[in-house]
Rosetta silent file (secondary structure, phi, psi, omega in degrees, C-alpha in Angstrom):
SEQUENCE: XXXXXXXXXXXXXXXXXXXXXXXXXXXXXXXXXXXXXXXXXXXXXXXXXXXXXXXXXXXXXXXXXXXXXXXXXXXXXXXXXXXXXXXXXXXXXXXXXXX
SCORE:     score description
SCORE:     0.000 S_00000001
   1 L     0.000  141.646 -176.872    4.790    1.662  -25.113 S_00000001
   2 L   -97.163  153.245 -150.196    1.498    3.288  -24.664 S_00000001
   3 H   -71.070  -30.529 -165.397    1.289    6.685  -23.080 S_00000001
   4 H   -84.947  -33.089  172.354   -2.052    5.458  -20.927 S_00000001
   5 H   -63.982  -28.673  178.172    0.000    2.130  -19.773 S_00000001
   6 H   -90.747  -27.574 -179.384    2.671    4.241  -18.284 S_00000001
   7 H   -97.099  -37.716 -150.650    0.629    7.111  -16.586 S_00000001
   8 H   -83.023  -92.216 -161.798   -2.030    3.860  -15.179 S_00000001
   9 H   -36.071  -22.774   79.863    1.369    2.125  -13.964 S_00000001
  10 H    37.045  -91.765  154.931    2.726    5.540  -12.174 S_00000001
  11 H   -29.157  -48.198 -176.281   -0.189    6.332  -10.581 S_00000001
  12 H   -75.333  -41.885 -169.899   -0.933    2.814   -9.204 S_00000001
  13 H   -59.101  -48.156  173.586    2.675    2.371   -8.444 S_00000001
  14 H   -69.949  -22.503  179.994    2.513    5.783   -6.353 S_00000001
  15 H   -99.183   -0.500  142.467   -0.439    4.971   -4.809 S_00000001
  16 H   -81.552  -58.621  169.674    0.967    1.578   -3.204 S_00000001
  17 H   -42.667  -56.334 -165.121    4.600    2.991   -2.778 S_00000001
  18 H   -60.247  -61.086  171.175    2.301    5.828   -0.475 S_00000001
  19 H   -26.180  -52.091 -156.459    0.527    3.382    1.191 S_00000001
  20 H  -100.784    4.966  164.744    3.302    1.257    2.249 S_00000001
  21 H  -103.682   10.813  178.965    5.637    4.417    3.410 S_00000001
  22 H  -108.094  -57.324  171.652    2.578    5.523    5.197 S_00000001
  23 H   -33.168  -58.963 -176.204    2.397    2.243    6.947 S_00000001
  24 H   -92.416  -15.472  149.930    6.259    2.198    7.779 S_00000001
  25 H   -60.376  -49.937  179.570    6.789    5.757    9.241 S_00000001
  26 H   -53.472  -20.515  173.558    3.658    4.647   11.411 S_00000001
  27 H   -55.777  -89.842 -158.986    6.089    1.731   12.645 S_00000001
  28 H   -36.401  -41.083 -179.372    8.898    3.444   12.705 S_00000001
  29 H   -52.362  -44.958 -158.722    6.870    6.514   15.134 S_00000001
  30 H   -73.334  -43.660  172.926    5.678    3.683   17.370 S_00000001
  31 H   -85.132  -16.093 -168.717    8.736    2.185   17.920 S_00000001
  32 H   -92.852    1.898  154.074   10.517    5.118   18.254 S_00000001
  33 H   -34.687  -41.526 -175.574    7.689    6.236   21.108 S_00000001
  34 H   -86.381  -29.985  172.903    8.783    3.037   22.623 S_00000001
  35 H   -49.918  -67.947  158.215   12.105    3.664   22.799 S_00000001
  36 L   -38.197  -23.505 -174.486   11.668    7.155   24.491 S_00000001
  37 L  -108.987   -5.555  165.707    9.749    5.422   27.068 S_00000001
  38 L    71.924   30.576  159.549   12.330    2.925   27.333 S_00000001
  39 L  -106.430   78.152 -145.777    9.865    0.051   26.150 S_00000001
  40 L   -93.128  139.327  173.666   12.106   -1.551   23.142 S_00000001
  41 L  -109.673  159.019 -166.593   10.238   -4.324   21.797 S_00000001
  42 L   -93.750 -177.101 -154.077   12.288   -7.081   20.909 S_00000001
  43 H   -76.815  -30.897  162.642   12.932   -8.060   17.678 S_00000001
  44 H   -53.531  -16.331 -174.079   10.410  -11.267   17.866 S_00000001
  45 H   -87.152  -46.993  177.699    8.245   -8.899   18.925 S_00000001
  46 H   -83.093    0.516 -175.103    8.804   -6.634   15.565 S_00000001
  47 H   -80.471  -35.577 -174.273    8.946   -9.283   12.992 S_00000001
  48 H   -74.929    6.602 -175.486    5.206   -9.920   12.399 S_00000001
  49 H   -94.841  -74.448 -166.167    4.232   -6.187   11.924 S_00000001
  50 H   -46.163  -71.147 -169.949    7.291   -5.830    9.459 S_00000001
  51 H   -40.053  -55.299  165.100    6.739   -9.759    7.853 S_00000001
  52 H   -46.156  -44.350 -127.790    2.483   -7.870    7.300 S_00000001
  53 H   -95.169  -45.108  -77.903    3.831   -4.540    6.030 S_00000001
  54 H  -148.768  -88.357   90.500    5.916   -6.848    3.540 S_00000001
  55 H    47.237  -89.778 -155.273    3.290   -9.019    2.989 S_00000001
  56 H   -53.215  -33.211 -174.702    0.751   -6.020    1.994 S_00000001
  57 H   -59.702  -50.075 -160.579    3.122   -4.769   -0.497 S_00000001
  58 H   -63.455  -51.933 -146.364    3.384   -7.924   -2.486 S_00000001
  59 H   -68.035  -45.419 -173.808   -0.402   -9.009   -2.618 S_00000001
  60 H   -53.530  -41.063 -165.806   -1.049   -4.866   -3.452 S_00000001
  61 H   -73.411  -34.239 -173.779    1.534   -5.230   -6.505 S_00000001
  62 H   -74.436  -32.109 -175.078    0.212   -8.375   -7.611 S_00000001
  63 H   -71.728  -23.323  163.248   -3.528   -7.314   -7.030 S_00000001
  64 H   -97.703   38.542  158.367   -2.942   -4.207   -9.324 S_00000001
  65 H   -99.348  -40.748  164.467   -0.873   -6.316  -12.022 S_00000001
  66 H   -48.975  -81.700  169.448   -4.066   -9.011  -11.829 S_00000001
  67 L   -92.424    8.845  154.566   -6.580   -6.350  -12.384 S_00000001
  68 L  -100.174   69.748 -135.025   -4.997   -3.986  -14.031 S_00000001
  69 L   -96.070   28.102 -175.902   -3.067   -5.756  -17.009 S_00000001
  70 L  -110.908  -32.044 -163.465   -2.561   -2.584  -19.355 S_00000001
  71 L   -66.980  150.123  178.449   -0.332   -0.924  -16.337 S_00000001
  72 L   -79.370  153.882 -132.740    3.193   -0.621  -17.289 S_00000001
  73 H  -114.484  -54.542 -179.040    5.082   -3.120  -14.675 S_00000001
  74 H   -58.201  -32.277 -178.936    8.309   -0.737  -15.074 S_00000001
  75 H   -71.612  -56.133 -178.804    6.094    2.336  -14.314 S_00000001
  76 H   -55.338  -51.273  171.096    4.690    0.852  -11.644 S_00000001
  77 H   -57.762  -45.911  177.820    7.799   -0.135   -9.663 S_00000001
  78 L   -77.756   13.649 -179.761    9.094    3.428  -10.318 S_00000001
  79 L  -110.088  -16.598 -168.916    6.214    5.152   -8.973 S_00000001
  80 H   -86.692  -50.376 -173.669    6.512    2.412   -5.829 S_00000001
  81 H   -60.245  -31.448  178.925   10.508    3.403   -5.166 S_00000001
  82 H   -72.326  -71.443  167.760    9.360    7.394   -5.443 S_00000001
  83 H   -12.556  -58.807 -169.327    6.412    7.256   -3.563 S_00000001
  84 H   -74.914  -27.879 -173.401    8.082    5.093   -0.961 S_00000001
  85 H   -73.899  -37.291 -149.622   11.891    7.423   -0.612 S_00000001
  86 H   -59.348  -58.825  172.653   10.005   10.673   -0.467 S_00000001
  87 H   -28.693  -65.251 -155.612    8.898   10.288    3.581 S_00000001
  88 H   -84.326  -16.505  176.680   12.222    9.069    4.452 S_00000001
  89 H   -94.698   -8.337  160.167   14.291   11.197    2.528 S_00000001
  90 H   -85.777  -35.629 -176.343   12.160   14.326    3.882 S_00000001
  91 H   -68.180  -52.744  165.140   12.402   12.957    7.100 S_00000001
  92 H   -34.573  -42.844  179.914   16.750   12.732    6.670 S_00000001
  93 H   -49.852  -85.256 -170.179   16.332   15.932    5.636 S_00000001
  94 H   -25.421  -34.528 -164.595   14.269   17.519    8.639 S_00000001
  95 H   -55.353  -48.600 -152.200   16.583   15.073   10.819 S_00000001
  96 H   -90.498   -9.148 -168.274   19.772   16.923    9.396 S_00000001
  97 H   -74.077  -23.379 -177.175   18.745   20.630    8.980 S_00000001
  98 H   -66.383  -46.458  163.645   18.134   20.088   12.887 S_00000001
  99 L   -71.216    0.000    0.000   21.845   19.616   13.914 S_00000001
């Protein structure tokens, strides 16, 4: 495996994984905004936001596998799963150091 196929697949893969955990903590704030205000949107109401969000990921993985066909595929996905846990497992944190 080549060293430049593995840092290009990384890098893209972190920079989609960011994107789409940037996306879903804005969700998640929004709903949980609504909730405080005691406006719960229902879940027909939450599927087409999630079903885009979803949706963005795929056509972003495929659109950097399409033009970029040197990235490693394996790189990429592990740079998507880091990228994406980091938010939410800093946010568990902050959540638990609070109680």
């Amino acid at each position: 495996m080549n060293t430049s196929s593995m840092y290009l697949g990384l890098v893209l893969g972190a920079i989609i994984g960011g994107s789409f955990a940037w996306l879903q903590m804005l969700a998640l704030r929004r709903n949980e905004m609504l909730e405080r205000q005691e406006k719960l949107p229902t879940l027909l109401r939450q599927i087409p936001g999630s079903a885009s969000r979803c949706a963005f990921l795929l056509m972003a993985l495929v659109l950097a596998q399409v033009l970029f066909q040197k990235a490693s595929v394996v790189w990429m996905a592990t740079g998507v799963a880091v990228a994406y846990a980091i938010p939410f497992l800093w946010r568990l944190r902050v959540k638990y150091a609070q109680r």
